[in-house]
C-alpha positions as CSV (number, residue, x, y, z in Angstrom):
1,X,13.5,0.0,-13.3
2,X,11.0,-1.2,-16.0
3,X,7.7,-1.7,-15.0
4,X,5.7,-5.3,-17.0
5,X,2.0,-5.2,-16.8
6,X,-0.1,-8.5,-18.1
7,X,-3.5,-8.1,-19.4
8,X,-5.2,-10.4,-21.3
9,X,-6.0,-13.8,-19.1
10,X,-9.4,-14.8,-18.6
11,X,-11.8,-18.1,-19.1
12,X,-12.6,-20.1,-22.6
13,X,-13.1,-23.9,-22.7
14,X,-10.8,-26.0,-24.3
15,X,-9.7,-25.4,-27.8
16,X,-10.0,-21.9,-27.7
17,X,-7.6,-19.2,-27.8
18,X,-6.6,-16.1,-26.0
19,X,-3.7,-13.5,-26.5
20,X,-2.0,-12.2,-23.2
21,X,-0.2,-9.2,-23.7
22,X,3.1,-7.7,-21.6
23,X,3.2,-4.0,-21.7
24,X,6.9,-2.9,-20.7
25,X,6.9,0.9,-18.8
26,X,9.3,2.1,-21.3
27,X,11.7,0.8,-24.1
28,X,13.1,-2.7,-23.1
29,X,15.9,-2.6,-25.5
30,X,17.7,-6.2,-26.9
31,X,17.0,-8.2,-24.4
32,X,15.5,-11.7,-23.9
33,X,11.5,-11.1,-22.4
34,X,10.2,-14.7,-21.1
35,X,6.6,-16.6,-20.6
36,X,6.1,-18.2,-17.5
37,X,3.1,-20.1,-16.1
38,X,2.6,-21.4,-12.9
39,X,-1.3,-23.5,-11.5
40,X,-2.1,-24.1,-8.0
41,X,0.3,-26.1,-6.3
42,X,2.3,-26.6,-9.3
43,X,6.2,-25.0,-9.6
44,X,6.6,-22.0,-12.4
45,X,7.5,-23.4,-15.4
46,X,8.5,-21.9,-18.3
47,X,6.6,-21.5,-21.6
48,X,8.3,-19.8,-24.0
49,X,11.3,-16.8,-24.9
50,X,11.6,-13.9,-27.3
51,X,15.0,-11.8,-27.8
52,X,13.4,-8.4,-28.1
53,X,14.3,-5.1,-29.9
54,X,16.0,-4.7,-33.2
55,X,18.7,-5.7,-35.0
56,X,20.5,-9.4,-35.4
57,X,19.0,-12.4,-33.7
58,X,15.8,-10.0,-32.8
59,X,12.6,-11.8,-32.8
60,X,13.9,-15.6,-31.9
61,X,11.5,-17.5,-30.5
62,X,11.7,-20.9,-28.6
63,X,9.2,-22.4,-27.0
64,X,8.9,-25.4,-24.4
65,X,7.6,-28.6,-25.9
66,X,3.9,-28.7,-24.4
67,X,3.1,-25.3,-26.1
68,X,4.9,-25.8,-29.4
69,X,2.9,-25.4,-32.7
70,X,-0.3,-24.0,-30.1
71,X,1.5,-20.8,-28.9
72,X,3.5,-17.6,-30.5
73,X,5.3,-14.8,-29.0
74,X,5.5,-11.8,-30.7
75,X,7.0,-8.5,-30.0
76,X,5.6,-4.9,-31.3
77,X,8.5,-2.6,-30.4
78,X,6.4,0.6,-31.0
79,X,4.2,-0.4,-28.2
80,X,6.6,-1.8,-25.9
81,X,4.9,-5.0,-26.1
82,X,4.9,-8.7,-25.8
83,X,2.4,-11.0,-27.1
84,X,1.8,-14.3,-26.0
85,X,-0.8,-15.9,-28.4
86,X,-2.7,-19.0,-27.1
87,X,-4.5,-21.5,-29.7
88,X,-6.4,-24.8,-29.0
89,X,-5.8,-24.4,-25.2
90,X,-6.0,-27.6,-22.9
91,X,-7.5,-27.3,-19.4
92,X,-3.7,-28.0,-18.3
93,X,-2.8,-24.8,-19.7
94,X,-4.6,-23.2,-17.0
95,X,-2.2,-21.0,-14.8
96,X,-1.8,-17.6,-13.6
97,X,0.6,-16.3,-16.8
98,X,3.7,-14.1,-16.4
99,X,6.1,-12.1,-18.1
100,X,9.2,-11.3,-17.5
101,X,12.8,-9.6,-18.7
102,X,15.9,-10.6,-18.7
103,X,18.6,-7.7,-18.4
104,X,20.6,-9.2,-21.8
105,X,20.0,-10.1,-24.6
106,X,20.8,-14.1,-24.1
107,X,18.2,-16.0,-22.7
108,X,20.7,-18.1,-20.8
109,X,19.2,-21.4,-19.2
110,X,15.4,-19.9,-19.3
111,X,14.1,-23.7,-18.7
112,X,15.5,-24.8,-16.4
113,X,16.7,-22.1,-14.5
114,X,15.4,-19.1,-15.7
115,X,17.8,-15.8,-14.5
116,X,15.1,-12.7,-15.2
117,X,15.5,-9.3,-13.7
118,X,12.2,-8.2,-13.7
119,X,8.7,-9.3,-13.5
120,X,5.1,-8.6,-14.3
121,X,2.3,-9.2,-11.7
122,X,0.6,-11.9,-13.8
123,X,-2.8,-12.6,-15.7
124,X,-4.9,-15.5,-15.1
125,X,-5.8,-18.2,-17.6
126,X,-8.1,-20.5,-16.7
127,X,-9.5,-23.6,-19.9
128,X,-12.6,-25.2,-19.4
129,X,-13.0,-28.9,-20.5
């Protein structure tokens, strides 16, 4: 089974930016990889999806309402790699950050009740005010 390792997390006060990164074991194939977040005492809540690999409908984005127009997924297939850029972070962005795959290609019900196969052990993000 594929193996997702985070990297990237760390501290920076608000309005600054980080890049997480997902690192997939071996090649993922199409299938849909997802953000998830989760703070202290809070539920996991989604933050954004990417349908990865090549071909039609590869490199959709969507993204949940409170990150869109500050965050972008990306994918670099070469590296086996998912990208979750960060700009003008607010100290509720602060969460440990996940990333996860989704054995298919659909992305299915990733809001509000997200399906994913496989998960990474999580980076934390922590924004200063």
């Amino acid at each position: 089974q594929v193996q997702l390792v985070e990297s990237g997390g760390g501290s920076v006060q608000a309005g600054g930016s980080l890049r997480l990164s997902c690192v997939a074991s071996s090649t993922l194939g199409r299938v849909c990889m997802g953000w998830f977040r989760q703070a202290p005492g809070k539920k996991r809540e989604a933050v954004g999806v990417i349908r990865v690999g090549s071909g039609p409908g590869s490199d959709l984005t969507d993204y949940v309402e409170s990150v869109k127009g500050r965050f972008t997924i990306s994918q670099d297939n070469a590296k086996n790699t998912v990208y979750l850029q960060m700009e003008s972070l607010k100290p509720e962005d602060s969460a440990m950050y996940y990333c996860a795959a989704r054995g298919s290609a659909l992305c299915g019900s990733w809001i509000v009740a997200p399906d994913f196969d496989t998960w990474g052990q999580g980076t934390q993000v922590t924004v200063s005010s």
